[in-house]
PDB file of N, CA, C and O in Angstrom:
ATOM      1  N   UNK A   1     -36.760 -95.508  57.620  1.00  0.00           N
ATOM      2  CA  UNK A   1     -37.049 -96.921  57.666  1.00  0.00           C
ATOM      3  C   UNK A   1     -36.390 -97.589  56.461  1.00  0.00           C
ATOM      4  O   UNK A   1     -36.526 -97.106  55.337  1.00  0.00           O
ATOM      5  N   UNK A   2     -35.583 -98.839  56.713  1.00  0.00           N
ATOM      6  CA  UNK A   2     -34.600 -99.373  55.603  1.00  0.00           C
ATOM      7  C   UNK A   2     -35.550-100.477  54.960  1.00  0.00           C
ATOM      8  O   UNK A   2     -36.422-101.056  55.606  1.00  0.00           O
ATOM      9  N   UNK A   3     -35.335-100.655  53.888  1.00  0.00           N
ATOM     10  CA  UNK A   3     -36.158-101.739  53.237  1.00  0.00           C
ATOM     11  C   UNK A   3     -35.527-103.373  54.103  1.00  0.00           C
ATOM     12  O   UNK A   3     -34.363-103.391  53.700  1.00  0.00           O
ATOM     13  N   UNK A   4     -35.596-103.893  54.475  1.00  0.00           N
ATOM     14  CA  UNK A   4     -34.932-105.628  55.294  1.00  0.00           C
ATOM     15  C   UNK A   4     -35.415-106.182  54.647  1.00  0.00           C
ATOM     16  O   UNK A   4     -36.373-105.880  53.934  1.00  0.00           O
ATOM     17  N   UNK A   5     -34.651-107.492  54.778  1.00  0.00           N
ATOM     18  CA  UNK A   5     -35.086-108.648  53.880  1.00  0.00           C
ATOM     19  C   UNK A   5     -36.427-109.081  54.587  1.00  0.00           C
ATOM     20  O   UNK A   5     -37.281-109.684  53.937  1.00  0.00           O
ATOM     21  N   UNK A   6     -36.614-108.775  55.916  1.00  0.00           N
ATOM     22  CA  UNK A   6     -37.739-109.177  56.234  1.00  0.00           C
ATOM     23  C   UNK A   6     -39.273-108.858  56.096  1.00  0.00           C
ATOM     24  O   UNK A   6     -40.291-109.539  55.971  1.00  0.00           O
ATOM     25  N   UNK A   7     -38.883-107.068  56.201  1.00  0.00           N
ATOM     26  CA  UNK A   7     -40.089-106.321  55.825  1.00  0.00           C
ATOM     27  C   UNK A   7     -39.864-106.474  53.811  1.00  0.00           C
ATOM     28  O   UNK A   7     -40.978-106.672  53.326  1.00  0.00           O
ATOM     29  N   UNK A   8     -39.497-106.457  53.446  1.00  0.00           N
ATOM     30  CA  UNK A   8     -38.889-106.760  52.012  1.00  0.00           C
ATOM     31  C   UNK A   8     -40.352-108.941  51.944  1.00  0.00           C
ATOM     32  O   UNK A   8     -41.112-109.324  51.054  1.00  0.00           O
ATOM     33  N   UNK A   9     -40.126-109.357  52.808  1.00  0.00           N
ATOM     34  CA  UNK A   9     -40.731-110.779  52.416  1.00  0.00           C
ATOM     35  C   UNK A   9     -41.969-110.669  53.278  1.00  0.00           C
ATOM     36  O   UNK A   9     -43.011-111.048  52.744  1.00  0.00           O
ATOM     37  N   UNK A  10     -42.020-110.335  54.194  1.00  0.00           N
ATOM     38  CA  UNK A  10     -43.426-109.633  54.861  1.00  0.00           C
ATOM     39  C   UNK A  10     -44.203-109.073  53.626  1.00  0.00           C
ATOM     40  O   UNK A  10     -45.089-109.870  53.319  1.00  0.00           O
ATOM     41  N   UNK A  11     -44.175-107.872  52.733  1.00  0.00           N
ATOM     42  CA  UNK A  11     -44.863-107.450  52.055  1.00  0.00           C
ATOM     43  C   UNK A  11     -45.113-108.539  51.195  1.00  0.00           C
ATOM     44  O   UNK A  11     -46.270-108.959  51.195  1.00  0.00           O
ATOM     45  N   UNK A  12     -44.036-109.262  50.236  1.00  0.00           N
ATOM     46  CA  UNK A  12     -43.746-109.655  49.296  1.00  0.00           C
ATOM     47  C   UNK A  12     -45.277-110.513  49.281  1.00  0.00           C
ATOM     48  O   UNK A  12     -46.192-110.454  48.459  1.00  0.00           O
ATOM     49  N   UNK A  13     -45.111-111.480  50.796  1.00  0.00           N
ATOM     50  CA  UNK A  13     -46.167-112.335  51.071  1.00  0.00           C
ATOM     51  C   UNK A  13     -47.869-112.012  50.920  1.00  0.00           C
ATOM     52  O   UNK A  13     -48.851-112.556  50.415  1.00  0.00           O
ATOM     53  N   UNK A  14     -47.490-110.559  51.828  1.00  0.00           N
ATOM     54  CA  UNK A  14     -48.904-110.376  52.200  1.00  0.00           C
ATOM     55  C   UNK A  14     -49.697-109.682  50.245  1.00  0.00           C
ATOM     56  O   UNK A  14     -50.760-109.751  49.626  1.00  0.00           O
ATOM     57  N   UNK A  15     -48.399-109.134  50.070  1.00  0.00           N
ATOM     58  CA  UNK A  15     -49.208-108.585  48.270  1.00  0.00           C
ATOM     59  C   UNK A  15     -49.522-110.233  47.821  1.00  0.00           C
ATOM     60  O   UNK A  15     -50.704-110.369  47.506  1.00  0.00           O
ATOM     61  N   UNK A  16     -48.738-111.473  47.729  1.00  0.00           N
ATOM     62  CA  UNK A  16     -49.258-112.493  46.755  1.00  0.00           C
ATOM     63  C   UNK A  16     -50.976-112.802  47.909  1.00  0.00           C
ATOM     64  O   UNK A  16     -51.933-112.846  47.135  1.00  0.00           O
ATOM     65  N   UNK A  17     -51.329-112.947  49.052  1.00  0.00           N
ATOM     66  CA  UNK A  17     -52.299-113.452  49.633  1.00  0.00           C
ATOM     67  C   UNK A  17     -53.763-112.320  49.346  1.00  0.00           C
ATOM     68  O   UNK A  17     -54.942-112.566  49.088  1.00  0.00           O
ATOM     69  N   UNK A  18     -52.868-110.803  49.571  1.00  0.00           N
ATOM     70  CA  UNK A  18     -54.287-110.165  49.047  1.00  0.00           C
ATOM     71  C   UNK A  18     -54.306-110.086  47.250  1.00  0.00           C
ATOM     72  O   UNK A  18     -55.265-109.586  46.662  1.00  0.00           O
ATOM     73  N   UNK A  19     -53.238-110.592  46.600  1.00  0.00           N
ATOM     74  CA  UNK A  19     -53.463-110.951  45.035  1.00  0.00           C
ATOM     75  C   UNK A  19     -54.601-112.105  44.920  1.00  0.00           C
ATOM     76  O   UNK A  19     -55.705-111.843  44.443  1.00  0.00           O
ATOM     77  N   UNK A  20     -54.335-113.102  45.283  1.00  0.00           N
ATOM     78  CA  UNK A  20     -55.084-114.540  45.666  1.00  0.00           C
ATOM     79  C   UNK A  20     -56.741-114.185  46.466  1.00  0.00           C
ATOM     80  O   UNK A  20     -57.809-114.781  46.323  1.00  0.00           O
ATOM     81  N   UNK A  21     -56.593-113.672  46.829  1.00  0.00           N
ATOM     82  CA  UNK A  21     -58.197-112.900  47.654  1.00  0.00           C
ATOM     83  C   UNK A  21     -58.595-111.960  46.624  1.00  0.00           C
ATOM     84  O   UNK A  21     -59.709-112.262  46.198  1.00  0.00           O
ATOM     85  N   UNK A  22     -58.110-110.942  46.067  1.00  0.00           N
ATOM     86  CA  UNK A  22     -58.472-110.248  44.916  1.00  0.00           C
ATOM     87  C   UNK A  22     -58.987-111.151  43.575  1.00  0.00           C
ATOM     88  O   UNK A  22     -59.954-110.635  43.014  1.00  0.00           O
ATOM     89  N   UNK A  23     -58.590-112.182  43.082  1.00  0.00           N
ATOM     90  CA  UNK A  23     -58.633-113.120  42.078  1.00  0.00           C
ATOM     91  C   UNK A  23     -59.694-114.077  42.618  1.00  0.00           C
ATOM     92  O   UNK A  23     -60.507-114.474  41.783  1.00  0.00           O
ATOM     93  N   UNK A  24     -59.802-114.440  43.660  1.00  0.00           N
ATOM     94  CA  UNK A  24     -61.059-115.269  43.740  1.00  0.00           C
ATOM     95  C   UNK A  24     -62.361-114.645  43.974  1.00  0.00           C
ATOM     96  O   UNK A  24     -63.355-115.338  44.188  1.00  0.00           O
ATOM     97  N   UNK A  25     -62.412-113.048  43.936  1.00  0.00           N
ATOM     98  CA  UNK A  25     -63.271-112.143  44.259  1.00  0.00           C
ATOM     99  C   UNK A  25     -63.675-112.048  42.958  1.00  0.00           C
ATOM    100  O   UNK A  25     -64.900-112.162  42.952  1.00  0.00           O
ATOM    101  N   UNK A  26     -63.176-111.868  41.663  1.00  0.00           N
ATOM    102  CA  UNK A  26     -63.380-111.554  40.142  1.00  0.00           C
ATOM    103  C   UNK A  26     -62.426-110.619  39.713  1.00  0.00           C
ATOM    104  O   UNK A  26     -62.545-110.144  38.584  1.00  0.00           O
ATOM    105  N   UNK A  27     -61.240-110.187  40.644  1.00  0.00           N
ATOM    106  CA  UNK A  27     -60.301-109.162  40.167  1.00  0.00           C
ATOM    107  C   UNK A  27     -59.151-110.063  39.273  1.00  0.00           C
ATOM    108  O   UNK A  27     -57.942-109.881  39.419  1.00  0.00           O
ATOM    109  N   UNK A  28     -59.468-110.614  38.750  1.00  0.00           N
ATOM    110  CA  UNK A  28     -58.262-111.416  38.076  1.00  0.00           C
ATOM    111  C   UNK A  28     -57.396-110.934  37.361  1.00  0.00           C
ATOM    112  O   UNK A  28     -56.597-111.727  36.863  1.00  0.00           O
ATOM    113  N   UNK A  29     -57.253-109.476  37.061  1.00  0.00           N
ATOM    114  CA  UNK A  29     -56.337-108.659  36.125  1.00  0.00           C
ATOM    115  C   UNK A  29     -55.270-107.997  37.125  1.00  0.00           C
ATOM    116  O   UNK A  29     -54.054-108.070  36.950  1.00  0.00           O
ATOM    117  N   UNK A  30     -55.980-107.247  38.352  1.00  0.00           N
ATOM    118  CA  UNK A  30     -55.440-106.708  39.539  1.00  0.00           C
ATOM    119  C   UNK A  30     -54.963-107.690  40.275  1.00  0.00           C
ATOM    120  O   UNK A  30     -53.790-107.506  40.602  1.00  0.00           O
ATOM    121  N   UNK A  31     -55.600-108.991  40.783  1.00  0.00           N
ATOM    122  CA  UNK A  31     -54.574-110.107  41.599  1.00  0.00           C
ATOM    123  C   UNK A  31     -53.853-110.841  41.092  1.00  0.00           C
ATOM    124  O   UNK A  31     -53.257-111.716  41.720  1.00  0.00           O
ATOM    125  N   UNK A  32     -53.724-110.624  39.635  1.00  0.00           N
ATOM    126  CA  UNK A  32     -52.631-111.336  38.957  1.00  0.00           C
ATOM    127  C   UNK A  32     -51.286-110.286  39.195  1.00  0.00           C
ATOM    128  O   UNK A  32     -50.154-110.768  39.166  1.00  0.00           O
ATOM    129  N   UNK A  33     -51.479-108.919  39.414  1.00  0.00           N
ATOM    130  CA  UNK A  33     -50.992-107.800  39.177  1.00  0.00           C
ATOM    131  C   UNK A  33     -49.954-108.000  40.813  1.00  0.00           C
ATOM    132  O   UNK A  33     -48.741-108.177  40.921  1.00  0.00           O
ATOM    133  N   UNK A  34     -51.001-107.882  41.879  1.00  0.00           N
ATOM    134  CA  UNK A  34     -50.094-107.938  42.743  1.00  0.00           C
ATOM    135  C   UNK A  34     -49.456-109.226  43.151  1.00  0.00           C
ATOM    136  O   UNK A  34     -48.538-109.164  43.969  1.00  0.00           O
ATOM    137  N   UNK A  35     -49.875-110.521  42.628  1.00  0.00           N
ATOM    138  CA  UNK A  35     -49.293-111.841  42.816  1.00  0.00           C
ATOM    139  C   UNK A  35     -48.015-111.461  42.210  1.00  0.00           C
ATOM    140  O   UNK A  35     -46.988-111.763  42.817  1.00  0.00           O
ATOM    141  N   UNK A  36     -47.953-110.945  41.286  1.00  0.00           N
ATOM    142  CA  UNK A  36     -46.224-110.630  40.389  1.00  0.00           C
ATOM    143  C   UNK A  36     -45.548-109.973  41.177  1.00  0.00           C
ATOM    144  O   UNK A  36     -44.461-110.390  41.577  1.00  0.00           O
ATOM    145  N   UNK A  37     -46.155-108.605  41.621  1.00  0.00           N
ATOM    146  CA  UNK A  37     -45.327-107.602  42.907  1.00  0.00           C
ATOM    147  C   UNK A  37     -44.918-108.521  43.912  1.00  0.00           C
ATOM    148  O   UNK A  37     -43.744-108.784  44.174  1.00  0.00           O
ATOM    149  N   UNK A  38     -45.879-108.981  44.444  1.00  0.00           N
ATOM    150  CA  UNK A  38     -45.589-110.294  45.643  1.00  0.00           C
ATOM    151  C   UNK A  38     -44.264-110.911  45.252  1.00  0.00           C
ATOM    152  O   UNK A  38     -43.163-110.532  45.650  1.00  0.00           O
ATOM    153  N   UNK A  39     -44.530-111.993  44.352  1.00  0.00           N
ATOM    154  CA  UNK A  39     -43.011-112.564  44.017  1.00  0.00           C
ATOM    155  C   UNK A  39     -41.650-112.066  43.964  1.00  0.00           C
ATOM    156  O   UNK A  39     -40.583-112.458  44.437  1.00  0.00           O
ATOM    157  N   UNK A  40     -42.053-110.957  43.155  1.00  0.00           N
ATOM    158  CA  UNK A  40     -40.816-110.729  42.967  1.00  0.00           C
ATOM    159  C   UNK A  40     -40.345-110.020  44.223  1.00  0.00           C
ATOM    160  O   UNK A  40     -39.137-109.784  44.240  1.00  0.00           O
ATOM    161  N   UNK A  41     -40.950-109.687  45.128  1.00  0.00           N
ATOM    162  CA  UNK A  41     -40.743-108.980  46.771  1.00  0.00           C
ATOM    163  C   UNK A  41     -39.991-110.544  47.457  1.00  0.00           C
ATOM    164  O   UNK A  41     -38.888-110.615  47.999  1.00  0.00           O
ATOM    165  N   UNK A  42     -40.666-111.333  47.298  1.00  0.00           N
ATOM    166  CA  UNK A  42     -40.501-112.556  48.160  1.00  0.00           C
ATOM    167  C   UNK A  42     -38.893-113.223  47.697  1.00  0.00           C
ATOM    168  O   UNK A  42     -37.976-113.608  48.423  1.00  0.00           O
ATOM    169  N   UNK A  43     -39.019-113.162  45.958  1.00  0.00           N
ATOM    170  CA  UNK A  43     -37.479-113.385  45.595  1.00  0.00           C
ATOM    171  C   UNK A  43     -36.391-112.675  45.768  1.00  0.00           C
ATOM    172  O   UNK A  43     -35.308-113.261  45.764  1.00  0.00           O
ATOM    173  N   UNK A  44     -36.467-111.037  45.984  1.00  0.00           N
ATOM    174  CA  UNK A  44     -35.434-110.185  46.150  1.00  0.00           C
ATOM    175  C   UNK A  44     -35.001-110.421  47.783  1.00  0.00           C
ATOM    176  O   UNK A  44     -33.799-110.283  48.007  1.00  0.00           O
ATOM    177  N   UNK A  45     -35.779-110.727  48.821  1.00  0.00           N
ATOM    178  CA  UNK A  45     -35.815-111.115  49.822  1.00  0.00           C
ATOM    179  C   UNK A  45     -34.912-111.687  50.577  1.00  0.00           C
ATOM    180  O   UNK A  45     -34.472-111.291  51.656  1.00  0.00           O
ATOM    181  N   UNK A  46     -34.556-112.950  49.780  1.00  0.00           N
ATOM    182  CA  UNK A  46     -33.406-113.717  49.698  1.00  0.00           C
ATOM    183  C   UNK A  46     -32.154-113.888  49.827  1.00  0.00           C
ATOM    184  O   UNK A  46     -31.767-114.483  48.822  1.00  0.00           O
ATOM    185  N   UNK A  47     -31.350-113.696  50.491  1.00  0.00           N
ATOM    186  CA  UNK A  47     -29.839-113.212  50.290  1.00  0.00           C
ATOM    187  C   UNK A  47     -29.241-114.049  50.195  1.00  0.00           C
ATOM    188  O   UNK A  47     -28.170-113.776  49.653  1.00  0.00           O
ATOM    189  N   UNK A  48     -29.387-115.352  50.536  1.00  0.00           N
ATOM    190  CA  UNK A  48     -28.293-116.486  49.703  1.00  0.00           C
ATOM    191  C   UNK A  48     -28.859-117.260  48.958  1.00  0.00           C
ATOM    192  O   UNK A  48     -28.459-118.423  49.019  1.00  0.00           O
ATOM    193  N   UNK A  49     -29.651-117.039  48.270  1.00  0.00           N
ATOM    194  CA  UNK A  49     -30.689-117.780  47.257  1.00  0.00           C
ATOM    195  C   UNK A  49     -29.186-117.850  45.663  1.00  0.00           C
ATOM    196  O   UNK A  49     -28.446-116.987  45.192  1.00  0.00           O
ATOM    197  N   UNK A  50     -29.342-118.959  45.439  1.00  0.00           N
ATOM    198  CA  UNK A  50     -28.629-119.291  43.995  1.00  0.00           C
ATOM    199  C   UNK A  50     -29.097-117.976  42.791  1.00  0.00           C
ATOM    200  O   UNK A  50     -29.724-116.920  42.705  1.00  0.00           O
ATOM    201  N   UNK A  51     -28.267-118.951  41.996  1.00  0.00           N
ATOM    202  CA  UNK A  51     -28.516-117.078  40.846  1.00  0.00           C
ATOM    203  C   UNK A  51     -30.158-117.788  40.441  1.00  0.00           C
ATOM    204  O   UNK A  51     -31.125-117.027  40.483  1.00  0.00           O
ATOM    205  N   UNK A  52     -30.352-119.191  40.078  1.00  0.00           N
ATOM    206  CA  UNK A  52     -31.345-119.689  39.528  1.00  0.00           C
ATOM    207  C   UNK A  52     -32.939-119.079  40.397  1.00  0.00           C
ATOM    208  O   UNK A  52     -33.950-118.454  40.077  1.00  0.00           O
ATOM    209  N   UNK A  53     -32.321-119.772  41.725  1.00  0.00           N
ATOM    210  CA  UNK A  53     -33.300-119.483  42.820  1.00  0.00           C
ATOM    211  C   UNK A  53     -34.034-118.217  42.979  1.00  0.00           C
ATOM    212  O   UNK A  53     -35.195-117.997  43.325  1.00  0.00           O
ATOM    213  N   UNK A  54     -32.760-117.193  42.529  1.00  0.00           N
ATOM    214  CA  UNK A  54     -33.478-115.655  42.637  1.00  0.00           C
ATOM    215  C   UNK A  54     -33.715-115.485  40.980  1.00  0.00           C
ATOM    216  O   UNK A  54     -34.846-115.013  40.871  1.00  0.00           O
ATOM    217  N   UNK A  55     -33.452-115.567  40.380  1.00  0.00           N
ATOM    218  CA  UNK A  55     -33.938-115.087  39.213  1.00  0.00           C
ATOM    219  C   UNK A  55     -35.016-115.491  38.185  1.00  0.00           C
ATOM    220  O   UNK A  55     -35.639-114.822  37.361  1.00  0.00           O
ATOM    221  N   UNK A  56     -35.041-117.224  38.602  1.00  0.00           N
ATOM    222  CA  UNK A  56     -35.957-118.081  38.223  1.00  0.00           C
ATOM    223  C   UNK A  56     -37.643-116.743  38.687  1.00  0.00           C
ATOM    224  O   UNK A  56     -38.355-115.973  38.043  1.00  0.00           O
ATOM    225  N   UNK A  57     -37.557-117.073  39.735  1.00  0.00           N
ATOM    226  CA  UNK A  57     -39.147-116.235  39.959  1.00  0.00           C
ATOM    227  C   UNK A  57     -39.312-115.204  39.810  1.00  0.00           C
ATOM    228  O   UNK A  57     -40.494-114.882  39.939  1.00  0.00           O
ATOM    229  N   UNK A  58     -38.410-114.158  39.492  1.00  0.00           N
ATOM    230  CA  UNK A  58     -38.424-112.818  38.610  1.00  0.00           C
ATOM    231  C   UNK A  58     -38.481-113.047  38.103  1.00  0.00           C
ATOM    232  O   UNK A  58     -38.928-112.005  37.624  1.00  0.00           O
ATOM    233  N   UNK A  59     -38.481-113.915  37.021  1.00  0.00           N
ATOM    234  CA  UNK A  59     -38.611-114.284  34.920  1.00  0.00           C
ATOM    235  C   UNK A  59     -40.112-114.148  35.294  1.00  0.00           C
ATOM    236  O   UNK A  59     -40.746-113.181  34.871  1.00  0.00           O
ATOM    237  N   UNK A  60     -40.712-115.115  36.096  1.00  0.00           N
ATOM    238  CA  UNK A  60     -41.931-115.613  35.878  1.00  0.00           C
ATOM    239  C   UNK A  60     -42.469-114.555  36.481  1.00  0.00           C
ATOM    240  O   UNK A  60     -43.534-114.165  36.001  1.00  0.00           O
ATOM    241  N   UNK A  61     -41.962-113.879  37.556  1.00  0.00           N
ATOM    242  CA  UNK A  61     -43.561-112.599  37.886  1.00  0.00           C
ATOM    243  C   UNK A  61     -42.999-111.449  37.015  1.00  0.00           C
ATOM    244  O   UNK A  61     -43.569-110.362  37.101  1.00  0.00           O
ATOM    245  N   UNK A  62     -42.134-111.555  36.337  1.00  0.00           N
ATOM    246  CA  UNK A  62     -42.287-110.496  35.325  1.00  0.00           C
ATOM    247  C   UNK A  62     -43.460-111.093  34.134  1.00  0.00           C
ATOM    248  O   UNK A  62     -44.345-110.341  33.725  1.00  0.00           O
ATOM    249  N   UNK A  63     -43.370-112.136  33.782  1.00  0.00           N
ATOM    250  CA  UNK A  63     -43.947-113.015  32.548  1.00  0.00           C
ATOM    251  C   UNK A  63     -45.533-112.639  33.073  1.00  0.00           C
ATOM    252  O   UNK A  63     -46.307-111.889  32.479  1.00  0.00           O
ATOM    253  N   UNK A  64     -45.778-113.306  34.242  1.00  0.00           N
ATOM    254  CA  UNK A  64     -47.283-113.065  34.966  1.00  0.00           C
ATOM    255  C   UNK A  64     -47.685-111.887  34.758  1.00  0.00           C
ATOM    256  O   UNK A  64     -48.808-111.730  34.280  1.00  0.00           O
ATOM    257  N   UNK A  65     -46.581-110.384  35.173  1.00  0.00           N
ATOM    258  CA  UNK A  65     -46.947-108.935  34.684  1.00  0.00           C
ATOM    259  C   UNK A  65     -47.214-108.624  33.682  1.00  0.00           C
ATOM    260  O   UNK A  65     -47.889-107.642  33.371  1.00  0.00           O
ATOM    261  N   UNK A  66     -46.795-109.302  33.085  1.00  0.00           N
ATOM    262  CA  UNK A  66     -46.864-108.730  31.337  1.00  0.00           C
ATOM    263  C   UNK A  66     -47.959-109.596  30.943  1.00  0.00           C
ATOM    264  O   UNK A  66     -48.511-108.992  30.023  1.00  0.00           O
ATOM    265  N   UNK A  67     -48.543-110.648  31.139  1.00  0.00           N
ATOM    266  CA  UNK A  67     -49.910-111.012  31.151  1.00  0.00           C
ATOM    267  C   UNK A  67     -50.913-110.588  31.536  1.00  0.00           C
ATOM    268  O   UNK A  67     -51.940-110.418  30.879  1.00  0.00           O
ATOM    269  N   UNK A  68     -50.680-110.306  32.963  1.00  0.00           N
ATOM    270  CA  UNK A  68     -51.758-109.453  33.137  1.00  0.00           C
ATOM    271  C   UNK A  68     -52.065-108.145  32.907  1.00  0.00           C
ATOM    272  O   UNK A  68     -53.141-107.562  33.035  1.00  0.00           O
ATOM    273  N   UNK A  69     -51.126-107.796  32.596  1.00  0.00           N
ATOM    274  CA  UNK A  69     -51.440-106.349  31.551  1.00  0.00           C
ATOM    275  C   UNK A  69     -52.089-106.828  30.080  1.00  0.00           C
ATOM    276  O   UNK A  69     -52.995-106.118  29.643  1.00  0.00           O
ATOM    277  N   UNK A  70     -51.805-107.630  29.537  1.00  0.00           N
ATOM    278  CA  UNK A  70     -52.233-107.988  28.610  1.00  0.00           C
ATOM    279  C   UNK A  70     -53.372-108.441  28.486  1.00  0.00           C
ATOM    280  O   UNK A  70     -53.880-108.413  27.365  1.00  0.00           O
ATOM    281  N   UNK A  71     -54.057-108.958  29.534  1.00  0.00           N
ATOM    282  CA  UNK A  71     -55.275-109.867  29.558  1.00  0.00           C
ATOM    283  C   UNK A  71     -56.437-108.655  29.201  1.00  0.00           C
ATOM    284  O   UNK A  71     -56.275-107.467  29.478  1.00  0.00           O
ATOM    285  N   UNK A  72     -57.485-109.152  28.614  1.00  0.00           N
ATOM    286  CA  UNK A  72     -58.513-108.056  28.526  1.00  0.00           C
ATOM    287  C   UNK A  72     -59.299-108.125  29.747  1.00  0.00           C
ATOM    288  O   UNK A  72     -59.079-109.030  30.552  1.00  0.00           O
ATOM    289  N   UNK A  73     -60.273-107.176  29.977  1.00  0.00           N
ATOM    290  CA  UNK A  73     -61.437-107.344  30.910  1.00  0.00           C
ATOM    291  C   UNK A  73     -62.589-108.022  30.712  1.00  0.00           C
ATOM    292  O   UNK A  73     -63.451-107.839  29.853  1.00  0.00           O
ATOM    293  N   UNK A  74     -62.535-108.752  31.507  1.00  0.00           N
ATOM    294  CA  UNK A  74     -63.341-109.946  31.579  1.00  0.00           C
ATOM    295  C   UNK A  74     -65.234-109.611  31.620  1.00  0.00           C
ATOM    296  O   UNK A  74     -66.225-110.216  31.212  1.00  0.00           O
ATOM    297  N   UNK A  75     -64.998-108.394  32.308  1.00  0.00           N
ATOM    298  CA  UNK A  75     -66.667-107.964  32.472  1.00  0.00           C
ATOM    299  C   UNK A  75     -67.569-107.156  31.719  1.00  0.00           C
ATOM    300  O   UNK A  75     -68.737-107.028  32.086  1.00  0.00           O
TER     301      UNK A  75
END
């Protein structure tokens, strides 16, 4: 099975929606975690996306990753 841009933005999506369901549950360290996986799935996705377009939202779900690794536990 080949990675496609489609199954490639299929995941990308469904990791940011169960990130977003994880985070309004109290997982806010873990759905911040897969909201970043998400993105950056959803930006690699892309095949004629500008250099900005694709790389712009890898800066930031890398930035989001490294936050939420950073964040302490809340409980």
């Amino acid at each position: 099975m080949s990675l496609t841009p489609r199954l490639l933005s299929f995941s990308g999506y469904s990791f940011v929606l169960f990130g977003v369901a994880l985070g309004i549950l109290g997982a806010v360290q873990g759905g911040s975690i897969l909201i970043a996986i998400g993105t950056a799935g959803v930006s690699l996705s892309t095949p004629r996306a500008s250099k900005v377009g694709r790389y712009l939202p890898l800066a930031i779900a890398v930035a989001l990753l490294a936050l939420a690794v950073a964040l302490p536990r809340g409980r």
